[in-house]
N, C-alpha and C positions, 0 to 999 in steps of 0.2 A: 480506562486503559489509554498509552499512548505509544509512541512509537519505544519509547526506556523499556516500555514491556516486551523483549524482543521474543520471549515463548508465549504470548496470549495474543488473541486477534480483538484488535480495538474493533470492528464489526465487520459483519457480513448479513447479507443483504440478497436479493435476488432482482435484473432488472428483465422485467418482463418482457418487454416488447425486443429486446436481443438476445433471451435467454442465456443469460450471463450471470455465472455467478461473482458477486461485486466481495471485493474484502479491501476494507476499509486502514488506510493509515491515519494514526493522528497527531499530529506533532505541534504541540505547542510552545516548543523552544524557541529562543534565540541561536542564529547561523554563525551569529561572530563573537560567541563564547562558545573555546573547545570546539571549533570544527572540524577535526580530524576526529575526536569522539561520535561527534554528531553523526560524521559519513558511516563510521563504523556499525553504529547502530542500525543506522538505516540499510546498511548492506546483512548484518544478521538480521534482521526483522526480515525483510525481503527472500533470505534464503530460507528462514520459516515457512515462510508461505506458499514459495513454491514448493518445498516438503511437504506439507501439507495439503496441499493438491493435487501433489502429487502419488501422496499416500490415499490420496480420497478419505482423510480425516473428515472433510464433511459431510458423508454420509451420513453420519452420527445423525448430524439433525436434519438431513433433507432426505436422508432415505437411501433407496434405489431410482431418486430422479437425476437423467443427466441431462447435462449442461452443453449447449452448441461452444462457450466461448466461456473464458473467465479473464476477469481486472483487479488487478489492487489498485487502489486508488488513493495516494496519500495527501492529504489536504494540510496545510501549514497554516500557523500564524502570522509566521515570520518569511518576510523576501528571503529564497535563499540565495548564497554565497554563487560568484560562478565557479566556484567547484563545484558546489552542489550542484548545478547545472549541467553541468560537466559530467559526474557521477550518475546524474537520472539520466541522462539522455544514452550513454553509455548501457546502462540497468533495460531501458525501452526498450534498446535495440537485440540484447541479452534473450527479453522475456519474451518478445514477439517471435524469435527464433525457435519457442517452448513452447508458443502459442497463446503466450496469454500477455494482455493487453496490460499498461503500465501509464498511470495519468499521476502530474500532479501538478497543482492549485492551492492559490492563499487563500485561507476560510476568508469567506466576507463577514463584513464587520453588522451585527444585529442592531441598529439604534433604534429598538422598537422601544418605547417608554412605558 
């Protein structure tokens, strides 16, 4: 899955020691091809997710456990744009108003051989 998949959750996760439930973005694109698409995306993707947390869609698979706090956390390939900058920090401030936390970071690069 990745962030194109804007109705699937690229993953979720639970972290324990904050009792949060984590749901994952993943975006392997490039920022400076189509970036008005890209922002798009990520702004449907994002509005998934708070539906879906908001529905308690993930009860499905974690039950009747609840949750102190929830994140989506979208990790990049790619530096983004400062729009993109601009649009997440905007989205942070959005989600923490909903109560749920908002991060995001460039995958690091594995040069494990």
């Amino acid at each position: 899955m990745s962030v194109k998949h804007t109705d699937k959750i690229d993953g979720m996760g639970i972290d324990e020691a904050a009792d949060t439930l984590v749901f994952l973005i993943s975006d392997p694109y490039p920022w400076l091809i189509e970036e008005l698409d890209h922002l798009r995306t990520f702004q449907k993707k994002i509005n998934n997710y708070y539906g879906y947390i908001q529905s308690k869609g993930y009860k499905a698979q974690y039950g009747d456990r609840e949750f102190s706090s929830f994140r989506i956390e979208a990790v990049m390939k790619y530096q983004w744009t400062k729009n993109a900058e601009d649009f997440f920090y905007a989205g942070k401030r959005q989600l923490k108003e909903k109560g749920i936390e908002f991060t995001y970071t460039l995958a690091k690069e594995d040069n494990t051989p």
